[in-house]
C-alpha positions as CSV (number, residue, x, y, z in Angstrom):
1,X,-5.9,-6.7,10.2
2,X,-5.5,-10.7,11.5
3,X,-2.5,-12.4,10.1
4,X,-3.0,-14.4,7.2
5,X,-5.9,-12.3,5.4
6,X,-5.4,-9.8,2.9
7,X,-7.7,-6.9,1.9
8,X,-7.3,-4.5,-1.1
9,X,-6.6,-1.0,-1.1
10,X,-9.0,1.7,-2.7
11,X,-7.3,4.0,-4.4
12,X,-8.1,7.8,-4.8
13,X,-6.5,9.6,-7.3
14,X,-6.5,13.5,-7.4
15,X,-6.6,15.5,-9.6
16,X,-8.8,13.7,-11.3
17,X,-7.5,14.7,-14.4
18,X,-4.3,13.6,-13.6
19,X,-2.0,12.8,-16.8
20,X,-0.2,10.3,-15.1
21,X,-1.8,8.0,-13.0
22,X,0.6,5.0,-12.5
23,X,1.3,4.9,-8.4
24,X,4.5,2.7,-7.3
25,X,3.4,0.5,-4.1
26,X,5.9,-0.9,-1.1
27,X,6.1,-2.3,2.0
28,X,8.2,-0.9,4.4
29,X,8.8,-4.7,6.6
30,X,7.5,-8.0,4.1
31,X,8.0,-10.0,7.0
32,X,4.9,-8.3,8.5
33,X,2.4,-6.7,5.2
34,X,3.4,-7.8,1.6
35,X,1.2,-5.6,-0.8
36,X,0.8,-6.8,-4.9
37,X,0.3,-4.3,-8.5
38,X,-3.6,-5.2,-7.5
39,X,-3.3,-2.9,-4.5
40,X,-3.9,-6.2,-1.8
41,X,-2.9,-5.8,1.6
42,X,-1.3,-9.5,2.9
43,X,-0.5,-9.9,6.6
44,X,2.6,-12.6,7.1
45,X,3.2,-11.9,11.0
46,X,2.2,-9.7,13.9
47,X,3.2,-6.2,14.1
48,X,3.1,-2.9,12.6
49,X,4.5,-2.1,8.7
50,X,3.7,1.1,6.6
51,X,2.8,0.2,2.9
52,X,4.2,3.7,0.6
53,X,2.2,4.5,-2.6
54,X,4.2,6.8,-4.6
55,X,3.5,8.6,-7.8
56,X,5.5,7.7,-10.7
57,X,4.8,11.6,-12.5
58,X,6.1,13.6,-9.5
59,X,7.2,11.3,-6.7
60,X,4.5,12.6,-4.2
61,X,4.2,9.8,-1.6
62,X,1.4,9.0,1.1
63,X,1.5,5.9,3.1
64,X,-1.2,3.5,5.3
65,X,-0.1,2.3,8.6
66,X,-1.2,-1.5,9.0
67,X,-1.0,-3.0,12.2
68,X,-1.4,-7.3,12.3
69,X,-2.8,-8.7,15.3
């Protein structure tokens, strides 16, 4: 990703017939990726940051590596 561009995130969610599908997003370092509600990527600064998405119902969490050149 180049610094200043974002790009939003597509979600997947599974099971699809999930009850709960609210998913709590975070960037690891702000100074390098921000990331919004709307799922969109920002890039601040060069370097590497991890963006977490973590499920509200059972606090299962993935994460995206984004690296800013």
């Amino acid at each position: 990703m180049l610094k200043n561009t974002s790009r939003k995130i597509k979600l997947i969610l599974e099971p699809d017939n999930a009850t709960n599908k609210n998913v709590y997003w975070e960037s690891r370092d702000s100074n390098i990726v921000t990331v919004d509600n709307d799922i969109t990527v920002t890039a601040k600064s060069v370097g590497t940051a991890y963006i977490i998405a973590s499920a509200k119902e059972n606090g299962v969490a993935n994460f995206i590596k984004v690296t800013v050149k």
